[in-house]
Phi, psi and omega in degrees: 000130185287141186253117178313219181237049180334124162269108180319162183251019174285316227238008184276131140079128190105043184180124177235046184285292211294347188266027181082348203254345191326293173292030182245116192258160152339254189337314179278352207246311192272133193277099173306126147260126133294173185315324182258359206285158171322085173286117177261144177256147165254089204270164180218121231040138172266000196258189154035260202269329173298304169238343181287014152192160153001110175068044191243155164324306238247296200305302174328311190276324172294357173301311194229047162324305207280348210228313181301316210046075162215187205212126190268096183312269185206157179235117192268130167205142180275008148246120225267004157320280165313340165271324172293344160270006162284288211304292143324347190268334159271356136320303188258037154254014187068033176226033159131195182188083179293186194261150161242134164245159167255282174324107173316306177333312211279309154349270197258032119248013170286182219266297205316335176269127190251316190235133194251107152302115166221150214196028200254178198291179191289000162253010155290333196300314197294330181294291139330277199317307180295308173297328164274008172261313193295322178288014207039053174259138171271160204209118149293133199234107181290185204256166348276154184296011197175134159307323193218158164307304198305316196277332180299329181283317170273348163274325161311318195264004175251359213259290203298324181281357163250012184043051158239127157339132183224122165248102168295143174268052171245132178223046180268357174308319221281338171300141195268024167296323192276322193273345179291281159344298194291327202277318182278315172292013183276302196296355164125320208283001159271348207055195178291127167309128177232351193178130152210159201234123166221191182209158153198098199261163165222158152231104167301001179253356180286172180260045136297322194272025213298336194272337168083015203269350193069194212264111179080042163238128296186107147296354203238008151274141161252151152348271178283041215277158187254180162263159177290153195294318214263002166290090182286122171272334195287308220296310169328307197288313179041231176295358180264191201276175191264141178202164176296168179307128172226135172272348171283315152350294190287266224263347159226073230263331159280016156270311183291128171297326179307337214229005195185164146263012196048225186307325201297324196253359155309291237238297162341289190308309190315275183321293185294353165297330188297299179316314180320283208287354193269295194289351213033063186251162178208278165303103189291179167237280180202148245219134160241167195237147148205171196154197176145162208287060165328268259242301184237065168287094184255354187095015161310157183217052173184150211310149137274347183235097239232135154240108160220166201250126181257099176271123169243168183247233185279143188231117164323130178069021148203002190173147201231015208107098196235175159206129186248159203234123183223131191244121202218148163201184197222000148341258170222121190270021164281117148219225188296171157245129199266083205230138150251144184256152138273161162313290181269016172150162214224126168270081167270157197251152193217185166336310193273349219136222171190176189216144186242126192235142198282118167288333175264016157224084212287180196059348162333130130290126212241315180189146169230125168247156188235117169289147139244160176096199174195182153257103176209111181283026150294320188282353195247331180289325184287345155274339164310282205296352174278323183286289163357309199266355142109100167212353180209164159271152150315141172259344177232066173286182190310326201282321191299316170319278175324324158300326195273325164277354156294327185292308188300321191254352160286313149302341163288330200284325172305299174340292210318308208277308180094060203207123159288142201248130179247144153262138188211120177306321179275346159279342145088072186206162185241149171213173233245112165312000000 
């Protein structure tokens, strides 16, 4: 079995000596595209959110083959099973007959590839990304756009030193309601902003869920599940720490902290990017996480029934301090109403859009927008290649990426400790209330 490039976890991120790429910079590397010119893509995992269901990278994209101008390169996985059916599933779509890498290194250096898919668990993105921006590549991310704040901080500053696009992969930005959102509360009509509230409730006892196993557990992995002959596992593991094989571990990697954040960096980051990009918030003053393993203590090592509370502080023109609030269980799907408050009237967001309703004459409607755009991650790629091509802004760019990880892993991190977790800012660092 061919073996990728294991990353020590001295040397993960701030260093791209082991891929070979230290003398290649952006600049020298990277292909000017024109308004018309071709993207050719590269993807990096094949599994789960890239091709294994509804609405996944692959299926979104074969959408817009005919239209997009762009070209499916080559797809990397260190199970190389999955990139060949990746690698088929666009063959017989009539849309190229791309290359299977096994290595990403291998991937993103080559000169035919400008844009990078990546779509492996959350503790690969800061690695993958940075190396693939170092490759002068432009780069997709799923979401959160990092595993931990440190790294989230180190991806941002290679995002800036090479001037290449980074689109984080929440891709409910490309619905215009948040940006929208920002403009009328930019403009005064809340008066000042004090407080917002979201949700993301799931329920695993309904019967989409019959076996009842909770959230991301798999009945038809066993104990003893063997690894695929053709599965580099080491490789899989990279910066976290090294252990024998587990197949709970391989198929269901968002119960574990080496490998996750769970619900907060699943399910969360989508709802609080919204709040982020609406409010312009970015940097917290501190954050608490609270919840616990209620329902499946199954040996998951992250809440199924998850809350957390964010304080930011004064933003000129909008906001004198505020704290948003996020609410999550894996239950029951009864939830919130997904609102920011004023002084003067409450921006709530609905099916359409959103509406703004009067506080001193209640129940008044004030303004209703009607969206455009969606949450689809076609619409989010097809805004990536609209930015390239300089025809557009990003709608979730890195800064945005950053903003949503610090919120998220400070509160997971609070749960772990049982500590309000503070940021201070002038050390760009997070420490213990």
């Amino acid at each position: 079995m061919k073996k990728s490039h294991p990353v020590d976890r001295r040397t993960f991120i701030g260093t791209t000596a082991a891929t070979g790429l230290t003398a290649v910079s952006a600049k020298s590397y990277g292909r000017i595209l024109g308004a018309n010119d071709r993207l050719n893509i590269g993807f990096i995992g094949c599994g789960g959110i890239a091709a294994n269901r509804r609405g996944a990278h692959l299926f979104e994209l074969l959408k817009l083959y005919e239209t997009e101008n762009f070209e499916f390169v080559a797809m990397c996985d260190i199970w190389d099973q999955r990139a060949k059916a990746f690698r088929d599933a666009v063959k017989n779509a009539g849309s190229g007959n791309p290359d299977v890498i096994h290595d990403y290194h291998d991937l993103i250096s080559r000169s035919d590839i400008d844009y990078v898919s990546i779509h492996t668990p959350e503790h690969w993105h800061a690695q993958m990304t940075i190396d693939s921006l170092d490759a002068g590549k432009h780069v997709y991310c799923e979401k959160p756009m990092t595993h931990k704040v440190t790294e989230a901080k180190s991806v941002l500053k290679k995002v800036k030193e090479t001037g290449l696009t980074m689109q984080v992969g929440v891709q409910g930005m490309s619905d215009d309601s948040y940006i929208s959102a920002h403009h009328a509360i930019r403009e005064g009509k809340l008066g000042t902003v004090v407080q917002a509230q979201i949700d993301y409730v799931r329920n695993y006892y309904r019967t989409n869920y019959p076996d009842n196993l909770g959230p991301w557990r798999d009945k038809t992995i066993a104990d003893n599940l063997p690894q695929p002959p053709d599965l580099d596992w080491e490789s899989w593991l990279g910066p976290a720490p090294q252990r024998p094989w587990d197949p709970h571990r391989y198929f269901e990697w968002r119960n574990y902290r080496d490998y996750s954040g769970g619900v907060a960096t699943d399910l969360f980051i989508h709802r609080l990017t919204r709040i982020l990009k609406s409010c312009g918030l970015t940097e917290p003053k501190r954050a608490v996480g609270m919840g616990g393993i209620y329902l499946w203590p199954d040996g998951r090592e992250l809440p199924d029934n998850f809350e957390m509370i964010v304080e930011y502080p004064a933003i000129d023109g909008i906001t004198n301090g505020m704290t948003v609030y996020v609410l999550g269980t894996m239950a029951n799907q009864y939830g919130n109403a997904h609102v920011i408050r004023g002084e003067k009237a409450s921006l709530v967001f609905t099916k359409t859009g959103w509406q703004i309703i009067s506080e001193r004459e209640r129940g008044k409607v004030l303004e209703t927008h009607t969206k455009t755009g969606a949450e689809n991650i076609g619409l989010h790629h097809k805004n990536h290649f609209d930015t390239i091509r300089g025809k557009a802004e990003l709608n979730c760019p890195a800064e945005l990426g950053y903003a949503g990880v610090l919120a998220v892993d400070m509160a997971n991190e609070s749960w772990f400790k049982g500590k309000v977790l503070e940021w201070d800012s002038q050390r760009g660092e997070v420490r213990e209330s």
